[in-house]
C-alpha positions in Angstrom: 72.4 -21.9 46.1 69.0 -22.2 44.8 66.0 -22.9 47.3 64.6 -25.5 45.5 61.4 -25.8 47.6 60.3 -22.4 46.2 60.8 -24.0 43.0 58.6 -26.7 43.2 55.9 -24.6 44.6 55.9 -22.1 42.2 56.3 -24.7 39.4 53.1 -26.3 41.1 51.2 -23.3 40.8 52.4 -22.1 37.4 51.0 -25.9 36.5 47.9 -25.3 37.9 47.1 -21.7 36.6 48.4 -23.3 33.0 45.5 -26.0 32.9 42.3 -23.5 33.4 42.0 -22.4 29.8 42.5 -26.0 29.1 40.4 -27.7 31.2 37.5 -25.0 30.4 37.6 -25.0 26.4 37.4 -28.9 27.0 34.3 -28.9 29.4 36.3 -30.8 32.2 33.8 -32.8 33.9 35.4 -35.1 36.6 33.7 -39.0 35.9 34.1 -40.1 39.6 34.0 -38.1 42.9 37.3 -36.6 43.7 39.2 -36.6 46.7 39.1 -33.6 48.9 41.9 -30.6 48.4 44.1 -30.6 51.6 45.1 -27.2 53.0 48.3 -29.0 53.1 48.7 -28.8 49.3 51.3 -27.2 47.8 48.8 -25.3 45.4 46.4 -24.8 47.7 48.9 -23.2 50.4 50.5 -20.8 47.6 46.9 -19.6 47.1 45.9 -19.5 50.9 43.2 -22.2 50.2 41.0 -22.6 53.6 38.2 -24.6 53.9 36.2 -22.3 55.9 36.3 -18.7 54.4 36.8 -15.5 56.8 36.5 -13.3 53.8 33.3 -12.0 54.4 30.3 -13.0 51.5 33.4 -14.8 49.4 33.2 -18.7 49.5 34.0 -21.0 46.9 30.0 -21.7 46.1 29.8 -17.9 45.0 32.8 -18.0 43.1 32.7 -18.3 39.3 35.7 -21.2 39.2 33.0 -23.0 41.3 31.6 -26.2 39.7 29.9 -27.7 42.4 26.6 -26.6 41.9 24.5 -26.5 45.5 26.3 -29.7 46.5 29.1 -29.2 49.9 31.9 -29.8 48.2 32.8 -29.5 44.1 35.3 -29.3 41.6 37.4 -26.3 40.6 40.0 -25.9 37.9 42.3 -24.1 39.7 43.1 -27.7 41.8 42.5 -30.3 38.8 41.6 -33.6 40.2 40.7 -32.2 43.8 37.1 -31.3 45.3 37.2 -28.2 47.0 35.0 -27.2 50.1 31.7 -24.6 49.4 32.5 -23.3 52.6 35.9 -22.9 51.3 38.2 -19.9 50.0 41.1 -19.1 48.3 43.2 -16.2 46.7 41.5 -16.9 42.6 38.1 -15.6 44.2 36.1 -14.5 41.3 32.6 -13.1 41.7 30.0 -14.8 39.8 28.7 -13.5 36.6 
């Protein structure tokens, strides 16, 4: 029998890999403030999201999928719709150009 949990997760990530070329080709720029990413997400826990980093001199505000500028918190195509912590880390680390 098929575990369908594992399904839905990696259909979740697969989802939100899918939309990055998408969303940066079309200059996604969320209109309203978005609501936090919970560590609890699905995408988020396949890509060991934290919202404090341990991964010494990686956090999401030196990452280049980082789009919130100097502000605490910002968006990040990797979790469409979600703010993600500056403080924050996760497994798509990508140093800045």
């Amino acid at each position: 029998m098929k575990n369908n949990t594992h399904d839905k997760k990696r259909r979740a990530l697969l989802k939100g890999l899918a939309s990055i070329p998408v969303l940066t080709l079309t200059g996604y720029q969320p209109l309203a403030q978005a609501a936090m990413l919970s560590v609890d997400d699905p995408t988020a826990k396949a890509l060991g999201y934290t919202e404090k980093s341990t991964t010494a001199g990686q956090t999401c505000a030196n990452c280049n999928l980082y789009q919130g500028g100097d502000k605490a918190a910002g968006a990040c195509p990797i979790f469409p719709g979600k703010d993600v912590a500056a403080a924050g880390w996760c497994k798509s680390w990508v140093a800045k150009a």
